[in-house]
SEVEXTOR-241836 format. One record per residue: x, y, z of N, C-alpha, C in turn; residue in one letter. Coordinates in steps of 0.2 Angstrom, whole numbers, plus 5000, padded with zeros to 4 digits. Layout:
N
XYZXYZXYZa
...
***
This chain:
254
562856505613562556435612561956425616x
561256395613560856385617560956315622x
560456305626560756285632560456195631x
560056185625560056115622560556115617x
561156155614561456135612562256135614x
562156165623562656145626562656075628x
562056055630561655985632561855935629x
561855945621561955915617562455875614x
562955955615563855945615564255905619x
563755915627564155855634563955815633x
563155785632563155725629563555675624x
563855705618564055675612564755665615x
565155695619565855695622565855635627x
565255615629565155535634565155475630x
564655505624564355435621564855405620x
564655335617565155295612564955275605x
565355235603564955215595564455185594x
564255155600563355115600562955185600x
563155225601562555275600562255325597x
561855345596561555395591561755455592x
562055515589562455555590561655595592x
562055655598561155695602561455755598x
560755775596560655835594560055895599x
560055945596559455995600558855975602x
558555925596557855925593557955835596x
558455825600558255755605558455745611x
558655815613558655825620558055855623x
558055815629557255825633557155885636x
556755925638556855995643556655945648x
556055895651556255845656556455775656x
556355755661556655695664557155665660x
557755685660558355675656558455595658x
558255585664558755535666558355465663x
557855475658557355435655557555425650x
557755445647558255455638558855395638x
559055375634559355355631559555355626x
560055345619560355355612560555295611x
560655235613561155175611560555145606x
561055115601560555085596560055015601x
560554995603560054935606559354955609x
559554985614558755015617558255035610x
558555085606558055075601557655035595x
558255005592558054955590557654885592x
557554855600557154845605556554855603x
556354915604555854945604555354955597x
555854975592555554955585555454915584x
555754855584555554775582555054745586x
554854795592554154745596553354795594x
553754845589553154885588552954875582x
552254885580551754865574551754945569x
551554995573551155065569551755105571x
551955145568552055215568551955275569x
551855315569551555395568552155445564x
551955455559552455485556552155565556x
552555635558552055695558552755715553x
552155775550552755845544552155895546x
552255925540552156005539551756005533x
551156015531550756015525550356085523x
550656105518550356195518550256215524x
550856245530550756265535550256235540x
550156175540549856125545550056065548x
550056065552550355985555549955945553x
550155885552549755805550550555765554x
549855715558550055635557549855615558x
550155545553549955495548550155425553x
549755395556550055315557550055255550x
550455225552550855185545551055135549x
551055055547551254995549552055015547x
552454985547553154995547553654925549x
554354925547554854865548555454925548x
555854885552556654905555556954835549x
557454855546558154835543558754865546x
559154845548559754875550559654945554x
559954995551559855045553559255095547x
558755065547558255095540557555065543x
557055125541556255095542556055125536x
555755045534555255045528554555055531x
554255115526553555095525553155105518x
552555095517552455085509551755115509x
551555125503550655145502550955155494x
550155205494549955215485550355245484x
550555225476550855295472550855355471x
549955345472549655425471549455445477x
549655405485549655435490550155515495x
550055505500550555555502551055535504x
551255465507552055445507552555465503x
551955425495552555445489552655505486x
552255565490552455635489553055655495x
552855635498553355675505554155625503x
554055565501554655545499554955575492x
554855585486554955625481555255695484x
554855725488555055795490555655785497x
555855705499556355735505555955775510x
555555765512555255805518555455785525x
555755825528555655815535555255785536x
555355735542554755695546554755705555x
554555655557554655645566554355585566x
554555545566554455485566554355445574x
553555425575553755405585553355325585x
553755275590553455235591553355205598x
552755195600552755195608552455135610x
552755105614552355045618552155055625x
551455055625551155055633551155005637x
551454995642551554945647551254925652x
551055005656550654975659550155055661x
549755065667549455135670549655105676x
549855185678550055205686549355255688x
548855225692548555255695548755275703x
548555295704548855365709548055385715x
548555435720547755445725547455535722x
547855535720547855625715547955605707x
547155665705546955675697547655675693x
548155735695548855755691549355715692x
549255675696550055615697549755525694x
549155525692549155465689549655475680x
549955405681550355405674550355355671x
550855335667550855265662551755255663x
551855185662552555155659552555155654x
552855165649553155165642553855155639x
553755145633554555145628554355175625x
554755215623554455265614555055285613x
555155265606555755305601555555355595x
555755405596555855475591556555485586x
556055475579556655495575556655525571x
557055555569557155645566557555625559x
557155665555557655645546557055665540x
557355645536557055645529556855595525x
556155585525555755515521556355525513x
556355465511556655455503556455405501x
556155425495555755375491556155335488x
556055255490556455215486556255215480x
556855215473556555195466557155145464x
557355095467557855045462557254995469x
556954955462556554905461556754845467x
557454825465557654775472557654775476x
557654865480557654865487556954865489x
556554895483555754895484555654825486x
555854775483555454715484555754695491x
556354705492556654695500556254715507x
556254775504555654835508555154795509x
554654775501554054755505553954665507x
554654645508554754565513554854605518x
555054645520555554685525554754675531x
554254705528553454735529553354665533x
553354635529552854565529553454495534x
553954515535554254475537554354485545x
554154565546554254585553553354585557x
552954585553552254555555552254485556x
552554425552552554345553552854325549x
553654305552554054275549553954215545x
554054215538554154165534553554165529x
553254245532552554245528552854275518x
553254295520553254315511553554285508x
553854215511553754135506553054115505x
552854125509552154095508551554115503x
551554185505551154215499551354245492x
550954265490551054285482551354345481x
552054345479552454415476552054455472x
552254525472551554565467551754545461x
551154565455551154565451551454645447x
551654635441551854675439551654745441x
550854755440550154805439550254825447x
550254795454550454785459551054835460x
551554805459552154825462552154885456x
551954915451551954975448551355025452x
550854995457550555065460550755065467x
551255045470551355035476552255095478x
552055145483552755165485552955135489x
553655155490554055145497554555185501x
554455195505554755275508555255225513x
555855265515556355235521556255305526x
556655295532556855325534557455295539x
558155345536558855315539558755325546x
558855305549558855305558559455345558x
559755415559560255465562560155485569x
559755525568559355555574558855545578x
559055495582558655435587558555455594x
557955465598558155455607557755395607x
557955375614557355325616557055365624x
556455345627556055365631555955315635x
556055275640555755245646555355255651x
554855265655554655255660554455195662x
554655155668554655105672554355105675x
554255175680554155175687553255135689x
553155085691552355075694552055125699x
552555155701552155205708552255265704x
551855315708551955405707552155425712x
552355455713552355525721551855535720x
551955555729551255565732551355615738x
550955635739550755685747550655645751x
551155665758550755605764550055605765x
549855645766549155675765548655625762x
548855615756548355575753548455475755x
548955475761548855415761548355375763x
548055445769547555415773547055455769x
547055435762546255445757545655405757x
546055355759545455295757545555275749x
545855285745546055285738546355235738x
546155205733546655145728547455185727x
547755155724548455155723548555105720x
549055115713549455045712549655035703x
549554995702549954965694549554935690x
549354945684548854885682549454885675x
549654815674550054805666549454795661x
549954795657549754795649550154755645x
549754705640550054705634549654695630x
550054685623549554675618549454605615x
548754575615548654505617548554485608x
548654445604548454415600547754345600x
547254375597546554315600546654285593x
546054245593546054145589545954185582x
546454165579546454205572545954165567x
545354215561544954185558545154185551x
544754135550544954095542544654145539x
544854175533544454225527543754145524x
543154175523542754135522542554105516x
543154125510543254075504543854035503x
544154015509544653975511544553945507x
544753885506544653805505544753785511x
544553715511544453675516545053635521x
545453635515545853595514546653625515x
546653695517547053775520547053775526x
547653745530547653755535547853815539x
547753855545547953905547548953895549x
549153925547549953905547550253915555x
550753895556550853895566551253945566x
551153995562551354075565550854115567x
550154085565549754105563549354095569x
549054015569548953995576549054035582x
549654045582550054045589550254115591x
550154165585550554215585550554245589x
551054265590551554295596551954365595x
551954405586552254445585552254515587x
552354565584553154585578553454515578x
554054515572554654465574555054525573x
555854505573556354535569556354495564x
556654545558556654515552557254475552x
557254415549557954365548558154385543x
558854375542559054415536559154335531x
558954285531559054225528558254245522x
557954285525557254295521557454325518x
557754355516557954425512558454375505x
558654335505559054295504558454265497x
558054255500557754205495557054255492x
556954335494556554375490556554355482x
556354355479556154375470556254405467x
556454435462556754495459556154525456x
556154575453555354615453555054605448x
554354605446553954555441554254615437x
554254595429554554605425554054595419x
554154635412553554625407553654545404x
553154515403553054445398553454435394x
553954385396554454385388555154435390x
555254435395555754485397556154465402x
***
């Protein structure tokens, strides 16, 4: 047995039911003690994130693709063209690697190889599937617009037939889940470098949302909405939204 799949084994004999069963391909060769598998840690992390990176395998080539994305349960929606690649990789059930990383802050250091970064990132392993029953598409694409600003897909216009006929939607089941922390503000250091005269220390990060702009054939009379204002997001999606979705446009007279 290889030695990530003894890894693997000891792991799953600790876990509990909050967490995602460890496989080979989500055990780390380092800093184990950065890892974690519990849905909450990753679910966390999805829900404060906007992009994606989703990577495969393309005639013997790697590609990744960043994608806007939404967590539902245990499921991430994402969407484009019908005559895109999502809707091919999803058709075909292609393996993916799906990663999402939040940068927190830079760890500068008094040495070139020991400055680093804080982060959250979650890695997930499985196969794109192409939704084709039409209600969960339309849930999927609230799913979109609800985890970008809540209570926006009341607000705006449901697609149109023509619309929601050139549009795909790929999931990806959350099975095969790690999550990745680093905290630490400081690096190791050589005593040596103390007396460098060098800086040291922590600069954070976040992502700031600036004074949002009207599109410039507004009306007048359109006010900017106080999610919008103010925004503050990702949100989680409320499932009361889901509730009041629309059933999928449908031919004239039908």
């Amino acid at each position: 047995m290889a030695n990530t799949d003894r890894i693997a084994a000891q792991l799953n004999q600790a876990a509990d039911d909050d967490s995602y069963p460890v496989t080979p391909r989500t055990v780390p060769i380092r800093y184990r003690e950065r890892i974690r598998y519990d849905h909450e840690a990753a679910h966390a992390i999805l829900d404060e994130g906007l992009v994606a990176h989703i990577a495969f395998n393309r005639e013997d080539y790697p590609v990744v693709l960043p994608a806007v994305y939404a967590r539902r349960g245990e499921t991430l929606y994402f969407h484009g063209s019908r005559a895109g690649r999502f809707a091919q990789l999803g058709a075909e059930r292609a393996p993916v690697c799906v990663t999402v990383t939040l940068l927190d802050g830079l760890v500068f250091a008094r040495a070139w190889l020991i400055h680093s970064a804080a982060y959250r990132s979650v890695m997930a392993h499985g196969r794109l599937r192409l939704i084709t029953d039409d209600d969960e598409r339309m849930r999927a694409l609230a799913t979109l617009l609800e985890h970008i600003a809540t209570g926006r897909s009341a607000e705006a216009r449901p697609p149109t037939r023509q619309e929601f006929a050139s549009v795909a939607v790929v999931a990806l089941d959350l099975e095969e889940v790690s999550t990745k922390v680093r905290r630490e503000e400081q690096s190791k250091y050589e005593p040596a470098d103390l007396q460098g005269g060098c800086w040291a220390g922590y600069v954070p990060l976040r992502q700031v949302a600036l004074d949002p702009r009207s599109a410039p054939d507004l009306p007048e009379d359109v006010v900017v909405p106080p999610i919008v204002e103010k925004y503050s997001g990702p949100f989680l999606v409320p499932e009361e939204a889901m509730a009041t979705v629309p059933g999928p446009p449908t031919k004239p007279g039908t």
